[in-house]
DRENTI-32179 format. One record per residue (C-alpha): x, y, z. Coordinates in steps of 0.2 Angstrom, whole numbers, padded with zeros to 4 digits, always signed. Layout:
# DRENTI-32179
XYZ...
***
This chain:
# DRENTI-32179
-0533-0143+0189-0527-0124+0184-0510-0121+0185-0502-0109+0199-0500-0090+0191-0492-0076+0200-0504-0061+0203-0504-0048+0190-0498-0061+0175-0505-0071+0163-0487-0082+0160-0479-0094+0172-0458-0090+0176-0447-0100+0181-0435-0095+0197-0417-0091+0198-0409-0095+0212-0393-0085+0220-0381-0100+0220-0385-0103+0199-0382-0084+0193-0363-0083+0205-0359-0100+0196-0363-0094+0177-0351-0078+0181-0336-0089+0187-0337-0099+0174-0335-0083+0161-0324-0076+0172-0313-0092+0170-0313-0096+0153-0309-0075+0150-0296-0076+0162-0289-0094+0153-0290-0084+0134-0279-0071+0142-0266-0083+0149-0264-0092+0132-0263-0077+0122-0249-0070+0134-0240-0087+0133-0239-0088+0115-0233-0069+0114-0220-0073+0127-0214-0089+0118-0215-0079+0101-0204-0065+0106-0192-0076+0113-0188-0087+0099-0183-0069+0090-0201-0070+0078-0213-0060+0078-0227-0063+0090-0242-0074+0081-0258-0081+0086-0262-0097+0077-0279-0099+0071-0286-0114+0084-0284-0098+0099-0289-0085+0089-0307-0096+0084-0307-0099+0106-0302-0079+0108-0319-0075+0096-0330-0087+0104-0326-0080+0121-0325-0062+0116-0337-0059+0102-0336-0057+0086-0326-0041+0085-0312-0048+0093-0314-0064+0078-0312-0049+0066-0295-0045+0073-0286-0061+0076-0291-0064+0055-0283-0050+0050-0267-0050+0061-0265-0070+0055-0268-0066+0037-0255-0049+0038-0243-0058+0047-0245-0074+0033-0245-0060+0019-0230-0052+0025-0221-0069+0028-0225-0074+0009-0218-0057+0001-0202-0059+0013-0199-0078+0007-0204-0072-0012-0188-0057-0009-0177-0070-0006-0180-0081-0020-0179-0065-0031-0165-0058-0023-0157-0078-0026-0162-0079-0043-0154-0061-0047-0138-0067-0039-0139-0084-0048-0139-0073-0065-0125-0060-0061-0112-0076-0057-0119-0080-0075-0116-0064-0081-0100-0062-0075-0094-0083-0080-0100-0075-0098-0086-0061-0101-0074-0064-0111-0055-0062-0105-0045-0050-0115-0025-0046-0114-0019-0034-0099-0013-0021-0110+0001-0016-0097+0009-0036-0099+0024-0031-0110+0029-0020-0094+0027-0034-0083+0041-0048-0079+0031-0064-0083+0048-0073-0081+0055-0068-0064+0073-0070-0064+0081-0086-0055+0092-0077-0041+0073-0072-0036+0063-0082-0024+0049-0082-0012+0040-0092+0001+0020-0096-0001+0012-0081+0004+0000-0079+0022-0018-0080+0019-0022-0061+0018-0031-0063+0036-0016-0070+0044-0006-0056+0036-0020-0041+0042-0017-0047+0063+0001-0041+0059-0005-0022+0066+0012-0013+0069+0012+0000+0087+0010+0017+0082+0026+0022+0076+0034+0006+0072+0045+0001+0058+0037-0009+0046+0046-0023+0040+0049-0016+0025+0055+0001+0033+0069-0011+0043+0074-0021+0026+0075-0005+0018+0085+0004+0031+0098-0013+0034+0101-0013+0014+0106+0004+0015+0117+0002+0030+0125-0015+0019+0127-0002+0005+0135+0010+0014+0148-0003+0021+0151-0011+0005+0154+0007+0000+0166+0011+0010+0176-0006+0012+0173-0005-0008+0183+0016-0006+0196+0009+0006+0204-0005-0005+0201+0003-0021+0211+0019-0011+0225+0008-0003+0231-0002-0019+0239+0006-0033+0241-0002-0049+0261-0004-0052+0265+0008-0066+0260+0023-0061+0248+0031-0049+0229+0022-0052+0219+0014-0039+0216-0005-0040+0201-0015-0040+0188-0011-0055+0193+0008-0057+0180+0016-0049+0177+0025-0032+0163+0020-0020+0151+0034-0020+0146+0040-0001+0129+0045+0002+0132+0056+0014+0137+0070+0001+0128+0082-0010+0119+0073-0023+0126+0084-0038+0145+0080-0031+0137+0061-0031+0132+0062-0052+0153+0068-0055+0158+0055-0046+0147+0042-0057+0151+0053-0071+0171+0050-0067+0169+0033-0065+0159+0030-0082+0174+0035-0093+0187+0032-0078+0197+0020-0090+0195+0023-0107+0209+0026-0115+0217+0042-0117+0217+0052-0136+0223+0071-0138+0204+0079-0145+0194+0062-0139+0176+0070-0131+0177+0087-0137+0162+0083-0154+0154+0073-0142+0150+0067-0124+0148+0049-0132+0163+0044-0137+0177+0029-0134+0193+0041-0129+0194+0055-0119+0208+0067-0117+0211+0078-0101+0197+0091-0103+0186+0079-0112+0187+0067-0094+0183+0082-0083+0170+0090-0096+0159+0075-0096+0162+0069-0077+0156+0091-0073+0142+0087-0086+0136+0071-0078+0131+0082-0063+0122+0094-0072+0138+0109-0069+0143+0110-0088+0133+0109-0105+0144+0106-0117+0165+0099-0120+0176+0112-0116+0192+0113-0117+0207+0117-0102+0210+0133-0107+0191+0137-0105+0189+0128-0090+0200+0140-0082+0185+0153-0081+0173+0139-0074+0163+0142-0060+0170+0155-0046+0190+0155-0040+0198+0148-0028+0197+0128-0022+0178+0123-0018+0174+0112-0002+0168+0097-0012+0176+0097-0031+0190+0109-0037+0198+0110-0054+0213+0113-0058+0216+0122-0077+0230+0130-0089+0228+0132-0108+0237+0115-0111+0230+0102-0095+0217+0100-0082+0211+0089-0069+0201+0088-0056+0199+0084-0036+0185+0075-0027+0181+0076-0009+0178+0057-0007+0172+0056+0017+0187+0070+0021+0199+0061+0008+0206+0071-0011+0204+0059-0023+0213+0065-0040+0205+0063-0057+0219+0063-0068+0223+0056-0086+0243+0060-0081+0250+0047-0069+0240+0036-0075+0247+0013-0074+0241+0011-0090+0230+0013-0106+0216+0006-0099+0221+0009-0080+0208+0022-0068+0211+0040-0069+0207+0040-0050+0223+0043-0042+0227+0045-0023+0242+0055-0024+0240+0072-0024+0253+0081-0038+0259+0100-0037+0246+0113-0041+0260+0125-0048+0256+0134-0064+0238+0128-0062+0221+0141-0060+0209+0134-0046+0190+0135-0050+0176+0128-0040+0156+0128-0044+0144+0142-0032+0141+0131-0015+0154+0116-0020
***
């Protein structure tokens, strides 16, 4: 029996009903619509975790059967950039490693030589000295001051000064309120406190004063030299003027009488003939008397509290003292 053909062909061809072509276009609609959800779910869990966003290779091979073989094209080279760029980024590391390992070798190498500053160092600390453990340098860094603060060192610094001061002057008053028996020559060691509070040049006689204040008294003795072990009366004053930079060289009474300007001074005054001189010190509103006459002893201090007629005597004083 012939087979049924459709008028105007030679072939048979099979029908396609409605219901078949709406089921074959949901189905691709569903598997595109499952690609996308996977590939925006693994985006989303990459980018969260702080990587970079990936695609392993089991979705990229569903993504190319879906989509064709452009899109397979793609997902190859996005996995093998990302895999390249991971390896050169684990290979920097292991360089960057190896080329710390050999600088700590480098360093461990080098040979120690002497600080060349260690004979000017104390290695020995004296005894008196002690310290505490020091902080850890980050618990010493949280002690941040308010602007404007003292420092701690600032306060030490300060309260020593105060002591000093004290000590000076407790030093001042008994040294002013005994007198050796004998004569006229303060007690204790022989030597005035020096204020701070006065001009540093009237400061350096005072030191200057006290440095020779009891050595021994010999007619000529500091006139060849500064350094010497006996002074006489222009010899004392020559070098205690010298120490503050007001004389250059020993001279004697009679030429101290032209020293400086006339008249008494507001902080040192001299008092000169051709055969004695001696001088006076303003020590905190109080005239101290450096004076090898009056003296308790051979060795006793030619600081003396009394103050002696100026008769017959020439008053000098330096510019501005």
């Amino acid at each position: 029996m012939a087979s049924q053909q459709t008028a105007g062909t030679g072939a048979p061809r099979p029908g396609l009903s409605r219901y078949s072509l709406a089921g074959a276009l949901l189905g691709a609609a569903l598997v595109v619509v499952g690609v996308v959800l996977v590939l925006v779910l693994a985006v989303g869990g990459s980018q969260r975790a702080g990587a970079r966003p990936r695609v392993d290779a089991a979705t990229a091979n569903a993504a190319a059967g879906s989509a064709g073989a452009g899109s397979t094209g793609a997902g190859s080279t996005a996995t093998g950039s990302s895999t390249a760029a991971g390896a050169r980024a684990e290979g920097s590391a292991a360089a960057g490693s190896t080329a710390a390992s050999r600088g700590a070798s480098a360093r461990r190498a080098v040979a120690e030589t002497r600080d060349p500053e260690e004979a000017k160092s104390f290695p020995v600390a004296p005894a008196a000295v002690h310290h505490a453990l020091a902080t850890k340098p980050a618990a010493a860094a949280e002690e941040v001051l308010a602007p404007g603060a003292q420092s701690n060192a600032e306060v030490r610094a300060e309260l020593k000064q105060m002591h000093a001061v004290e000590r000076a002057a407790q030093k001042q008053e008994a040294a002013t309120t005994s007198i050796v028996p004998g004569g006229d020559s303060i007690g204790g060691d022989g030597q005035l406190a020096i204020p701070q509070g006065i001009p540093e040049v009237v400061q350096r006689v005072i030191a200057g004063a006290n440095a020779i204040a009891d050595f021994p008294y010999v007619y000529g003795g500091g006139h060849a030299s500064f350094v010497s072990n006996s002074y006489d009366c222009s010899g004392s004053v020559s070098y205690a003027l010298a120490a503050g930079g007001l004389l250059s060289a020993p001279e004697t009474s009679g030429a101290l009488e032209s020293w400086g300007e006339p008249g008494p001074g507001k902080w040192i005054t001299i008092y000169a003939n051709a055969g004695h001189v001696y001088m006076y010190v303003n020590i905190g509103g109080r005239w101290m008397r450096y004076d090898t006459v009056g003296r308790s002893g051979t060795y006793a201090s030619r600081w003396q509290p009394d103050i002696r007629s100026n008769a017959g005597f020439v008053a000098r004083h330096w510019p501005g003292l």
